[in-house]
N, C-alpha and C positions, 0 to 999 in steps of 0.2 A: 340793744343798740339803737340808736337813731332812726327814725324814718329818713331823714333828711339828710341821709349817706348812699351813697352805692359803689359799687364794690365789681371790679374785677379780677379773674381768675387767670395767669397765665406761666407758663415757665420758660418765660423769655425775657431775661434784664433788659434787654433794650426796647420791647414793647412798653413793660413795666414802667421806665423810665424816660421815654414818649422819645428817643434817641432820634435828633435828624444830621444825614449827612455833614461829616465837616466841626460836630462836637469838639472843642476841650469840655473835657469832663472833669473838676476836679473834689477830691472823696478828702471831708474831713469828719472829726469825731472819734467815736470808742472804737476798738479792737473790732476786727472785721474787714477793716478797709482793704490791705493787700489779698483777701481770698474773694473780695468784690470786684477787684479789679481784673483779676488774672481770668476767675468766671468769666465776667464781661468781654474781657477780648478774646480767650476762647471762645466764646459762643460769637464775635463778631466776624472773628477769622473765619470759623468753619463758614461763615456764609459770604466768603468770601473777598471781604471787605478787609484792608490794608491798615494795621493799630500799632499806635506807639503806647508802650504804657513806662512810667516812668516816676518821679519824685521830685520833690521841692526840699525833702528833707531826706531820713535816710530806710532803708527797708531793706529787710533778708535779702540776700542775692535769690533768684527763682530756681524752683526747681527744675530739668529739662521738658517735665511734662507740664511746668505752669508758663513757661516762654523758649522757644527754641533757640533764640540768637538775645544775647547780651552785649551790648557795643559798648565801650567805656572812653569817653576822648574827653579832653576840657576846654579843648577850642570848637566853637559855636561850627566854625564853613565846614571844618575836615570831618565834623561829628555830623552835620548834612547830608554830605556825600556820600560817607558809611551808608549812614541809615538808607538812603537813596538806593545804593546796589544793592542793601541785601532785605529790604521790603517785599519785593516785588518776590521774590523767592518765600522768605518764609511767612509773610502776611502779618505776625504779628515780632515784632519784634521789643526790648528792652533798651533804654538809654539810660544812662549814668555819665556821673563823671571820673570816679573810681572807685576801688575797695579802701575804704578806711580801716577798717579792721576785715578779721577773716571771713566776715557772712555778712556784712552790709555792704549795701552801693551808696553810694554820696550821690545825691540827685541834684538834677541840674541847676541852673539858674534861672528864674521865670522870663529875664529879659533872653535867654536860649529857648524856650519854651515857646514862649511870644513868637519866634523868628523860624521854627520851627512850623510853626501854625501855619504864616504867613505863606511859606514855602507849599503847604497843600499836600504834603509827602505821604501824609497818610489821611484815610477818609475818616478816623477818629485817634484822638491822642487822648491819654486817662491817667490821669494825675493823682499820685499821693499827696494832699499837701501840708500833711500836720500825723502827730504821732500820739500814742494814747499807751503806750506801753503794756500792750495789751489786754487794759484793764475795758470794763463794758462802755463805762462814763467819763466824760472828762468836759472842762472846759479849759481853756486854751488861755496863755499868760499874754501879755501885751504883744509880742510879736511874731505870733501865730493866727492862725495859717498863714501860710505862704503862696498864697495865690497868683500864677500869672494873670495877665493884664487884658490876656483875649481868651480867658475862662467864657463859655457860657452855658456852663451847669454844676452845680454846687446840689452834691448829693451829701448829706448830712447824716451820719450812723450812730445809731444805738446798740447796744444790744438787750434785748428786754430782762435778761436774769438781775440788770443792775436796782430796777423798780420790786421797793420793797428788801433789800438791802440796807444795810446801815449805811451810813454815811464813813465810810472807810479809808483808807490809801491800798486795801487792798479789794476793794470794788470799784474804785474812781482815782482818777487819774486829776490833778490838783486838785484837791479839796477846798483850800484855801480859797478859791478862782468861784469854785462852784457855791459854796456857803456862802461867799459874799453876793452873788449873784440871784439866788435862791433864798436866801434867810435859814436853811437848812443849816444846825451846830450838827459838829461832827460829831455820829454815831446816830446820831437821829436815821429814821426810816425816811430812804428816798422815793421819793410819791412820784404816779404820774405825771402830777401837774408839776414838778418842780422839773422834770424831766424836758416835758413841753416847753416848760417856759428857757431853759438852756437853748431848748431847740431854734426859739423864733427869737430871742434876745440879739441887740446888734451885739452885744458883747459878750453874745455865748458862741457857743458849739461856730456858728457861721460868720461871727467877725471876719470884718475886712473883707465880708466879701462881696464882690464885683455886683451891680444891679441886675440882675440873671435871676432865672429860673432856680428855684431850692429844690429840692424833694428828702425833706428827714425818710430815711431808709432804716427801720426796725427788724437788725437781726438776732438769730436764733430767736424765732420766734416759730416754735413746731407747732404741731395739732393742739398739744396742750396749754400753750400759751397762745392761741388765737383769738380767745375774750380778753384777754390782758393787753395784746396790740390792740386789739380794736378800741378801745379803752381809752388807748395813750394817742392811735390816730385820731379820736375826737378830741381832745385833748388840745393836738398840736391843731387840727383845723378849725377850731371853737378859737385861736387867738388871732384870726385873720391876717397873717403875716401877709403883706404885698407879693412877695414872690413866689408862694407856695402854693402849691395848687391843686396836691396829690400827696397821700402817704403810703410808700411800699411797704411792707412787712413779710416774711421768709426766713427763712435757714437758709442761706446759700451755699453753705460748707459739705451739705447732701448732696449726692450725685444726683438725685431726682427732684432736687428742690421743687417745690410748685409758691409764687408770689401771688400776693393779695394787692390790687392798689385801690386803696379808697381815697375817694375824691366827694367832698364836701357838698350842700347845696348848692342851686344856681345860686349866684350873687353873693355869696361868703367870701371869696378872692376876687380880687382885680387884675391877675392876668387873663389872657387870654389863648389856650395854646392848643396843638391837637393833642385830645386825651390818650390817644394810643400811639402817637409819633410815626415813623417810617422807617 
């Protein structure tokens, strides 16, 4: 691996993640995303800190041990309020707009999101914004993601089993999206670099989204696939995307998960942010 990398070790997604006060967070890409987010605000709650986690599109309703309170309302004030009395009590809480079927919640609207923000109600809100049907890879059709307006951070997921896979419907999630984007025919072996390049493309994985902070987040990626991340985070930092500035890699789905975040040479990006956040 590179000289011109370095790497830390920690098992805290919002160190990993350089997390400051006051985040929209919002998670698009492959499968993984809702057991990123519910980590996340478990670890943010236990320390304290006040989280809405929520959707732009639609996701399992949670278990009792991944959110204690689920609010469901469709009007923006009276779904405020809610969330308002009962934060303050269970820390981390769920919003929706309802059950459309028997185990999905119908996620809000981003201009609710937005208004949400504004309001301060929680010290971090964490957004689903797009759906990958479980599969590791996907890129995303023309009106996807769904990003609210006062996003700022855009964590972007892989899952590393997809690299080195054929080019599938059952390893990737639109194909069509991605072979055009890629040059990749389907059934062909999906490479690192075609991976990368979904990652940092305006019209991949991160379309549409907001001029923010990115961080591509590479999971299930265990002890034995830690040269295979390391790999694809050169990969994706070797394409100097503007916004990116750092690559996680972990299993989050472990109870002991332990993250990697590599971060590039000096002057490879042009932002500029705190490497370990608050």
């Amino acid at each position: 691996m590179s000289n011109n990398l370095s790497f830390i070790h920690t098992n805290s997604l919002a160190q990993a993640l350089g997390l400051h006060q006051g985040e929209l967070v919002s998670l698009v890409g492959g499968g993984g995303k809702t057991s990123l987010m519910f980590r996340l605000a478990q670890e943010l709650a236990a320390g304290g800190k006040r989280v809405i986690s929520t959707t732009t599109t639609r996701i399992l309703s949670p278990s009792p041990e991944e959110s204690g309170l689920v609010i469901l309302e469709n009007d923006a004030e009276a779904l405020a309020i809610q969330a308002k009395e009962a934060i303050g009590n269970h820390r981390h809480i769920t919003l929706a707009r309802a059950y459309p079927d028997a185990d999905k919640l119908k996620g809000l609207l981003p201009e609710t999101m937005d208004y949400l923000h504004r309001l301060g109600l929680a010290d971090y809100i964490i957004n689903e914004a797009d759906g990958a049907g479980c599969r590791p890879l996907k890129a995303p059709n023309p009106t996807e993601p769904v990003f609210p307006t006062s996003t700022t951070l855009v964590v972007a997921i892989v899952g590393i089993e997809a690299v080195g896979q054929p080019l599938l419907a059952e390893n990737a999630f639109r194909i069509e999206y991605i072979s055009r984007l890629t040059g990749l025919k389907e059934g062909e072996e999906i490479t690192s670099e075609a991976v990368s390049l979904l990652l940092t493309h305006p019209e991949g994985i991160i379309q549409h989204s907001p001029l923010v902070r990115i961080i591509p987040f590479i999971n299930k990626a265990g002890e034995d696939q830690v040269q295979q991340a390391e790999t694809l985070a050169a990969d994706i930092l070797r394409r100097r995307h503007k916004y990116i500035d750092r690559v996680v890699f972990g299993e989050v789905r472990r109870p002991d998960y332990h993250l990697t975040v590599v971060f590039p040479e000096a002057g490879m990006v042009h932002t500029k942010t705190n490497p370990c956040g608050n």
